[in-house]
C-alpha positions in Angstrom: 62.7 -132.5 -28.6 59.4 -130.8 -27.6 57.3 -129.2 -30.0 57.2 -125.3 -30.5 54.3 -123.4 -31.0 53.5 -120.6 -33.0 50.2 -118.5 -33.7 49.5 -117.6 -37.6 50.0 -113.9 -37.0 53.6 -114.3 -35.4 55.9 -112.5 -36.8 59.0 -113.9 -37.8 61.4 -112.6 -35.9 58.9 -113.7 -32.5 59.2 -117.0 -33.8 63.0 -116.8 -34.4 63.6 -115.3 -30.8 61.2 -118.4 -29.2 63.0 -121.4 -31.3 66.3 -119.8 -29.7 65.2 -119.0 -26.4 63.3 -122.6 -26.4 66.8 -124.6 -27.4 68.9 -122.4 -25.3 67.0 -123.0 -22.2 66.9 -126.6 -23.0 70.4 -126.9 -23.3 71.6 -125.5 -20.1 68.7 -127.3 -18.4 70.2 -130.4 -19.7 67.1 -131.6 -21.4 70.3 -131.6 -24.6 72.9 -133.4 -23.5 76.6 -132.0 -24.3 77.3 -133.9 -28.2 73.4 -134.6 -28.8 72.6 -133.7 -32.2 69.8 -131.2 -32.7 67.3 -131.6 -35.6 68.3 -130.0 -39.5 67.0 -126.9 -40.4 64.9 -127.9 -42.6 63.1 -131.1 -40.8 62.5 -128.4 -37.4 60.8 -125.5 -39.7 58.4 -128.0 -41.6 57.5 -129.5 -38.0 56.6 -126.0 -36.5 55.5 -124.1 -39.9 58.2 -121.6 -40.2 60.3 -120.9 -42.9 63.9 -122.5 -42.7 65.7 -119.1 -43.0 64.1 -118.6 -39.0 65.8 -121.5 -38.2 68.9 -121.1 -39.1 69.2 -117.8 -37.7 68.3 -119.5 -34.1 71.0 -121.7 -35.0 73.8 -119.0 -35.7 72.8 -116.9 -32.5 73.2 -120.1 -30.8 76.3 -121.0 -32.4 78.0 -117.5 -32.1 76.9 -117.3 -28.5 78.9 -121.4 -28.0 76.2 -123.0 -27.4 76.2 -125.2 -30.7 78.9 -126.2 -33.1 78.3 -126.2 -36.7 80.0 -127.1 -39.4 79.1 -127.8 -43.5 77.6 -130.9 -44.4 76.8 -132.0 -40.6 74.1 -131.8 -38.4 74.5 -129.1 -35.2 75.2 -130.5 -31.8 74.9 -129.1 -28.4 78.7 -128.1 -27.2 81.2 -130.3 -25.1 82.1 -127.3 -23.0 78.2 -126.6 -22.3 77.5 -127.7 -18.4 73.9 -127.5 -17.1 73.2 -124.5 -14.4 70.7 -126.1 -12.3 72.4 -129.9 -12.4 72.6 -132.3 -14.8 69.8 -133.9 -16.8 66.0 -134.0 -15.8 65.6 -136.6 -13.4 68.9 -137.1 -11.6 69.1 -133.6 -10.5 71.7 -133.1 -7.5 71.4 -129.4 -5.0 74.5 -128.0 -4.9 75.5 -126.2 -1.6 76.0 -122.6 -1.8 79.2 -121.5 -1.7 80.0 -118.2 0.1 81.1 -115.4 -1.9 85.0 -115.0 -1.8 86.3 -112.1 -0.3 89.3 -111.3 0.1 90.7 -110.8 4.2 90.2 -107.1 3.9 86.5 -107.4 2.6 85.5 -110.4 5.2 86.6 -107.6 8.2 84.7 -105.0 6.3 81.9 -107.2 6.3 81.9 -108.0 10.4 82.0 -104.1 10.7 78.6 -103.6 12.4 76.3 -101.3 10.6 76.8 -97.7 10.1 73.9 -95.3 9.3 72.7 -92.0 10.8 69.3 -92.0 9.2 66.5 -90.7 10.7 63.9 -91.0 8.5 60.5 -88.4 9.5 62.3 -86.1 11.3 60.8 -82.4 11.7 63.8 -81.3 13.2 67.2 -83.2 13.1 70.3 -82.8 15.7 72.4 -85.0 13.6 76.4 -84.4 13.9 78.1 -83.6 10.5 75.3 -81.8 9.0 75.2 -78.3 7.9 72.2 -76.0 6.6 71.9 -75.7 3.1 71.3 -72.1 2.9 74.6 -71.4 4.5 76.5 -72.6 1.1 77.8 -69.8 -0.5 75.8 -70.3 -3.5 76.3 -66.8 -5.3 80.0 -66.5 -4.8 80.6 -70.3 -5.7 78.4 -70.1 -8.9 80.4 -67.1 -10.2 83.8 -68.8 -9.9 82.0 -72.4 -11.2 80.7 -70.5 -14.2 84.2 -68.2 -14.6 86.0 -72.0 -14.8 83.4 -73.5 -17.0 84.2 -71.0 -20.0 88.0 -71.3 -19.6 90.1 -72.6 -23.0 91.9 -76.1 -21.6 94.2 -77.7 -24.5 92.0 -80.3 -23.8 89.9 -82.4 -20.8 93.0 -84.3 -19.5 93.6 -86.1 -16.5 94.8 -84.1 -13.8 97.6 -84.9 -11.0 96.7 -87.0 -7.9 97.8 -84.4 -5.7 95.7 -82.2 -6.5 95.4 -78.9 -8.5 98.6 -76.7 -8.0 96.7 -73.7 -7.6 94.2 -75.1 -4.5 97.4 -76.2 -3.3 99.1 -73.2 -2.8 95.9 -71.2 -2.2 95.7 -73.7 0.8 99.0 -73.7 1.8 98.5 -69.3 2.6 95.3 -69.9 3.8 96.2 -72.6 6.5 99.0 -70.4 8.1 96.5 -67.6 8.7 94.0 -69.9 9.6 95.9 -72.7 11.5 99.2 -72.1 12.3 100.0 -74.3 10.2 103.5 -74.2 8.2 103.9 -76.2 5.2 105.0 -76.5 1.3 102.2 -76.6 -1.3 104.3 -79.9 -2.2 103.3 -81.7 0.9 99.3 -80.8 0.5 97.6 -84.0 -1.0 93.8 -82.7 -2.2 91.3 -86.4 -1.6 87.6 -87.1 -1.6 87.1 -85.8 1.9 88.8 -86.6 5.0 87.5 -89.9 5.1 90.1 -91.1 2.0 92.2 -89.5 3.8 92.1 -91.5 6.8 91.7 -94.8 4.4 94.9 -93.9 2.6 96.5 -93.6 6.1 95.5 -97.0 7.2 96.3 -98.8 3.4 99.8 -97.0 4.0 100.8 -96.7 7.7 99.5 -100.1 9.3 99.9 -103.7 8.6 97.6 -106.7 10.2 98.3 -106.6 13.9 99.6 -103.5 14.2 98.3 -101.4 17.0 96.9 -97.7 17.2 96.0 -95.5 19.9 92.2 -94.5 19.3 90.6 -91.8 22.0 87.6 -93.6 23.6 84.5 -92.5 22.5 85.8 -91.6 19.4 85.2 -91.0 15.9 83.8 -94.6 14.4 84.6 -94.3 10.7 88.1 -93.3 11.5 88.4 -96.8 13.8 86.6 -98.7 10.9 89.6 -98.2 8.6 92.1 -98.9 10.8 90.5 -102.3 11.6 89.6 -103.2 8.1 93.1 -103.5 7.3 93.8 -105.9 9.9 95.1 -102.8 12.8 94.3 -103.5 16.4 92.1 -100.5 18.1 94.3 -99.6 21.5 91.3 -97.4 23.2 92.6 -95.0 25.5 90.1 -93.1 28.0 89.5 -89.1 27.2 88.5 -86.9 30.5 88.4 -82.9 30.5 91.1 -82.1 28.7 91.1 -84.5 26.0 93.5 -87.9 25.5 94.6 -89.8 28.2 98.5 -89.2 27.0 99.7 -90.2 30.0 98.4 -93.7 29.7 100.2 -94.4 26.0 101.1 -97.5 25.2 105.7 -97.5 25.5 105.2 -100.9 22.5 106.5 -100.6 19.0 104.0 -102.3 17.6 101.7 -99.2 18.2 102.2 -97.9 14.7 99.9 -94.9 14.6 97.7 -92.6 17.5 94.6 -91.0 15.9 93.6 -87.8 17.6 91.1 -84.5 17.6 93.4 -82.4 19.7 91.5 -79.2 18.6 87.7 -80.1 19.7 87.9 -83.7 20.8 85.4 -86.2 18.6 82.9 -86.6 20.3 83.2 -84.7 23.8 84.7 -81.2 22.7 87.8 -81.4 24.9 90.6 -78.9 24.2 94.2 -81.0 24.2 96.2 -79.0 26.2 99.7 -78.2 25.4 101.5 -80.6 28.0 99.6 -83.0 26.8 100.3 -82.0 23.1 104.0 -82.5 23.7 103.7 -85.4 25.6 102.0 -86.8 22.1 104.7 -86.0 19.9 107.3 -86.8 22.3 105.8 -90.3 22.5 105.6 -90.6 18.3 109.2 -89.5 18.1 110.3 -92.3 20.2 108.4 -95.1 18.6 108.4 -93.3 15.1 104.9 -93.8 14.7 102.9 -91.7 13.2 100.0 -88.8 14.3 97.1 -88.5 12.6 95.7 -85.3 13.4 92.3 -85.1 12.4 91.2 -81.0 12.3 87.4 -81.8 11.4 86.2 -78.5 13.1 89.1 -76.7 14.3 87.4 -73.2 12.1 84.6 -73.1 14.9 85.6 -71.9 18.0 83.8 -69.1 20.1 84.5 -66.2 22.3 88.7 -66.4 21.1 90.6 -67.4 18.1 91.0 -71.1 16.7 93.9 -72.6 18.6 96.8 -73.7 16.5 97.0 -77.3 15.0 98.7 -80.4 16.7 100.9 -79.9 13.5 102.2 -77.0 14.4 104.7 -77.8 16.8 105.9 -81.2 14.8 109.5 -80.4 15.0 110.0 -84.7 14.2 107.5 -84.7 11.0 105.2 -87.3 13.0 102.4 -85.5 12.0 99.8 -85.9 9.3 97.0 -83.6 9.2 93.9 -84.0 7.8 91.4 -81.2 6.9 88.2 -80.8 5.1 86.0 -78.9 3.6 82.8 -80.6 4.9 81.9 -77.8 7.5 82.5 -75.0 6.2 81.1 -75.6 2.8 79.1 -78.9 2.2 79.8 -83.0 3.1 78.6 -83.3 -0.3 81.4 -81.4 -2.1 83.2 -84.5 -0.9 87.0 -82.5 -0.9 89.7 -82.7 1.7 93.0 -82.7 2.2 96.2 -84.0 3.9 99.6 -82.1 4.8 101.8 -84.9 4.6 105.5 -85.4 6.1 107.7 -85.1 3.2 108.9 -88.4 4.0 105.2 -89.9 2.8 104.4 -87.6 0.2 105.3 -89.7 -3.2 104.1 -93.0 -1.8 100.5 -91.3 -1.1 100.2 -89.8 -4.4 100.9 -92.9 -5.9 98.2 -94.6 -3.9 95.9 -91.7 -4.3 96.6 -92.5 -7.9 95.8 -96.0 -7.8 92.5 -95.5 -6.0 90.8 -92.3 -8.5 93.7 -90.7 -10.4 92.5 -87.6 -8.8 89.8 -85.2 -7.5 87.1 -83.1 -9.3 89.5 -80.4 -11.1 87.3 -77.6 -11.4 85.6 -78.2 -7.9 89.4 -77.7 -6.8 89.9 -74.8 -9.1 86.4 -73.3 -8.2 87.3 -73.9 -4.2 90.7 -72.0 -4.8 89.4 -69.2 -7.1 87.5 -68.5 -3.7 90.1 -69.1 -0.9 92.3 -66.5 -3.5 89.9 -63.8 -3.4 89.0 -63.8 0.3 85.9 -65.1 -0.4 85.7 -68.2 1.6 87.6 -66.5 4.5 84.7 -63.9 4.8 82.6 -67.2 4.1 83.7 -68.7 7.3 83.6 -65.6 9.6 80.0 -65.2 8.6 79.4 -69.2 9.5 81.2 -68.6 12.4 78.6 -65.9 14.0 75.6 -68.0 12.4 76.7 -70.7 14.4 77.5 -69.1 17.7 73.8 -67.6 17.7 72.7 -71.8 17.2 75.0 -72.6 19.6 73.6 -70.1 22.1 70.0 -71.7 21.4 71.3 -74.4 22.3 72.8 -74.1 25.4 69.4 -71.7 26.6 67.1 -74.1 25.5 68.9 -77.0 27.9 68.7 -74.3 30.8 65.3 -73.3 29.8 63.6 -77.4 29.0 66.4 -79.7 30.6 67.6 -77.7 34.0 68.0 -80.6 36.5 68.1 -83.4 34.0 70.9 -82.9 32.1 74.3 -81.4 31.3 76.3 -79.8 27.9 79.4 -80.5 27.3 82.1 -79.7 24.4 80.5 -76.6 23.4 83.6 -74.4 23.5 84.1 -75.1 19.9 82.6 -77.4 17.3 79.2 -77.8 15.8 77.9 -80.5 18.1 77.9 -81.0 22.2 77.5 -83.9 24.4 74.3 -83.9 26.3 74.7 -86.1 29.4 72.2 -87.5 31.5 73.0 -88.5 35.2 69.4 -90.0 36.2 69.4 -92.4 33.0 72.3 -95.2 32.2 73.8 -95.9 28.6 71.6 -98.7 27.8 68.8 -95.9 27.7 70.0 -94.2 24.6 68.3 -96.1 22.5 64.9 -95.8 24.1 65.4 -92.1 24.0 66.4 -91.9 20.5 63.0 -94.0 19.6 61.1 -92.1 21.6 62.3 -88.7 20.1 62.0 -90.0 17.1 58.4 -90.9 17.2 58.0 -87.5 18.0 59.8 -85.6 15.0 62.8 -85.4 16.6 66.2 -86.8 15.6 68.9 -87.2 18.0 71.8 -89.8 18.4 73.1 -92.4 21.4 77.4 -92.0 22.4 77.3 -95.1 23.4 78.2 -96.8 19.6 81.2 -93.9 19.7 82.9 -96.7 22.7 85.2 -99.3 20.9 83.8 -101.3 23.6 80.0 -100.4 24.0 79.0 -102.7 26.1 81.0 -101.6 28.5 80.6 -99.8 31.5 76.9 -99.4 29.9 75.7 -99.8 33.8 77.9 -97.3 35.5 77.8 -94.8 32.6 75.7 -91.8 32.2 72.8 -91.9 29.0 74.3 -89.5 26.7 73.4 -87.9 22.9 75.5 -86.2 20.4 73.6 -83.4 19.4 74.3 -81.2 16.2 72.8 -78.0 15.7 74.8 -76.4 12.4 71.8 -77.8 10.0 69.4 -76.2 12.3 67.5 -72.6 13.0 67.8 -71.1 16.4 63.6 -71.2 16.3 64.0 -75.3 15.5 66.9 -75.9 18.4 64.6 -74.4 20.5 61.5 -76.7 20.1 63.6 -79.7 19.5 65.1 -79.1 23.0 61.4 -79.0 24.7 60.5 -82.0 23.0 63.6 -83.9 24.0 63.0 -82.2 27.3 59.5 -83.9 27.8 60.8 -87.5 26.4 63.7 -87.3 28.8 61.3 -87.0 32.0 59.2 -90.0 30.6 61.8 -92.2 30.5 63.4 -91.3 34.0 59.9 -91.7 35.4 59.3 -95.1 34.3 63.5 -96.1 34.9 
């Protein structure tokens, strides 16, 4: 064994840490060979000038950690069950070949997914999708009812019930009548983490590996994500001016599930109309597979009320909605919701269970205080106007910087349109997002909406998604005239 060496001045517990750090790393380095006896106590402190009680205290750590048996009256030894981790002893080392991490078949298809970020990093001003501004949280009226919540007596902190909080429940059930036209039991509400669990607890629950569903095309990505990483075959079918192709749906029971936007289309801003509507659930109650009606941003509509939801006019109980609270409050209060058939309702509060018990309880009890007292109802009206007056920047800042070059579409409702350009093809979009970017400006390609991107790219128009609910009406404005003088470069050197 190698000598150890240690200054005058070192402390005893250095030189205790070193003697075990010096025998541990020459044990799984296989300089010790499993069985070789190491030397006594007493023979390795008079050979490296410590006193024998540092020793022996290497040796217990060693020996509580397995790395050397001990027993009275004989000398330690390196374990049997010790194996070197970089091969076996100095001199005949062997490489091993790295083995690939093992995942199971749902986490190798999450790992083909391709790449999903939004990030623009620099941006001055930023027309990404999903975003709202900060200062149109309600932070007053939400820091009252936190604060009212805070100071309340509970028994104690317990876990709460998967489905949610009783009260949010039932504060949402009223609310989604008025709002939605939507009829339902406070049983068949199931609060989650945003609409995004939602839509994972659909496709854990609704779809087995090969199943098909009916996807619009473009369409929302992370929706199509979670029905493919569970095995689910994406069955893309074409959206024009008036939303899903219904007339093209596939008549094959193995189509388990159609995944639709009926009230502002994702990402094109069609309207569904009501032939078509019934055509949709005519077509689930046949096959008895199941709608997921996905109401991201049915709240924002301008110039007449919100149309009803999908769910509405269920009379089968195909439909499961899916709401959230993402745009009209904040993506980072992470709550949503489904109204379930009653059919599904234990099996997803079970699953619910099994993935987080359940969500924040005072956030829910916070969220209903405010739904109760009209306060997020005002909330929304408010938003509502605020967003109209973006929207109109918007839409005067194309005419105004874009007139000739490109065209609006979807802005009838939402918080986002469709900017299409006729003089530039889809394989443009990501030289205009680079270029826009360069310049402070943050905007974002349809083409990676397509199931199949690639496709088409030739004969397709260049288009961009762009969202203006995080914006000002000052900031819409420039952004357009910026985007405005990128657009012309590129079709100039097309």
């Amino acid at each position: 064994m190698g000598q150890f060496s240690d200054g005058p001045d070192a402390s005893l517990r250095g030189a205790q840490r070193r003697i075990y750090a010096r025998l541990r790393a020459q044990i799984e380095d296989g300089t010790l060979a499993a069985g070789a006896k190491l030397m006594s106590t007493r023979a390795l402190a008079a050979e490296l000038g410590v006193s024998r009680t540092t020793v022996t205290a290497a040796y217990e750590q060693l020996a509580a950690e397995g790395f050397v048996a001990t027993s009275t009256g004989k000398a330690a030894t390196v374990a049997s069950m010790i194996s070197p981790s970089s091969g076996p002893a100095r001199g005949n080392a062997v490489r091993h070949k790295a083995l690939p991490p093992a995942l199971s078949l749902y986490g190798q298809r999450v790992a083909d997914l391709k790449p999903y970020s939004m990030a623009s990093p620099g941006t001055r001003i930023d027309f990404r999708y999903g975003s709202v501004a900060s200062r149109d949280f309600p932070a007053l009226g939400w820091q009252r009812a936190y604060r009212a919540e805070l100071v309340k007596r509970q028994p104690s902190l317990a876990y709460g019930q998967p489905e949610g909080e009783a009260r949010l429940r039932s504060a949402l059930q009223g609310y989604l009548q008025r709002a939605r036209g939507l009829t339902c039991d406070a049983e068949q509400i199931l609060v989650v983490h945003g609409s995004q669990q939602g839509l994972d607890l659909c496709a854990r629950l609704l779809l087995n590996p090969g199943d098909g569903f009916v996807f619009e095309e473009p369409g929302y990505r992370m929706a199509r994500y979670c029905f493919e990483a569970v095995g689910a075959m994406a069955l893309p079918l074409s959206v024009d001016t008036f939303g899903l192709n219904t007339g093209a749906l596939p008549e094959d029971d193995h189509v388990r599930l159609a995944y639709v936007t009926p009230s502002h289309q994702f990402p094109m801003g069609a309207v569904l109309p009501v032939a078509r509507r019934l055509e949709l659930l005519g077509w689930a109650s046949r096959h008895r597979a199941w709608i997921i009606e996905d109401d991201y941003g049915g709240e924002f509509r301008y110039g007449q009320r919100p149309i009803d939801a999908l769910q509405s006019m269920d009379t089968q109980a195909r439909v499961i909605y899916v709401g959230t609270f993402s745009k009209a409050l904040s993506p980072q209060l992470r709550l949503g919701y489904l109204v379930l058939p009653r059919e599904l309702v234990h099996v997803f509060r079970e699953a619910k269970r099994l993935t987080d018990r359940h969500s924040p309880r005072w956030e829910q009890n916070v969220l209903a205080s405010l739904i109760e007292s009209g306060t997020y109802e005002r909330h929304v009206r408010r938003l509502r106007r605020d967003n109209e007056q973006r929207r109109r920047a918007l839409l005067e800042a194309v005419e105004q910087h874009l007139a000739g070059h490109g065209q609006l579409v979807g802005m009838a409702a939402g918080l986002h349109g469709v900017l299409l350009l006729s003089a530039l093809r889809a394989q443009d979009e990501p030289r205009l997002q680079a270029l826009a970017l360069e310049r402070g400006v943050g905007v974002y390609p349809l083409s990676p909406l397509f199931a199949e991107p690639s496709c088409a790219e030739h004969e397709r128009p260049a288009g961009l998604i762009l969202g203006y609910a995080g914006l000002t009406p000052q900031q819409v404005h420039d952004g357009v005239r910026i985007l405005g003088a990128v657009i012309r470069d590129v079709e100039e050197k097309s």
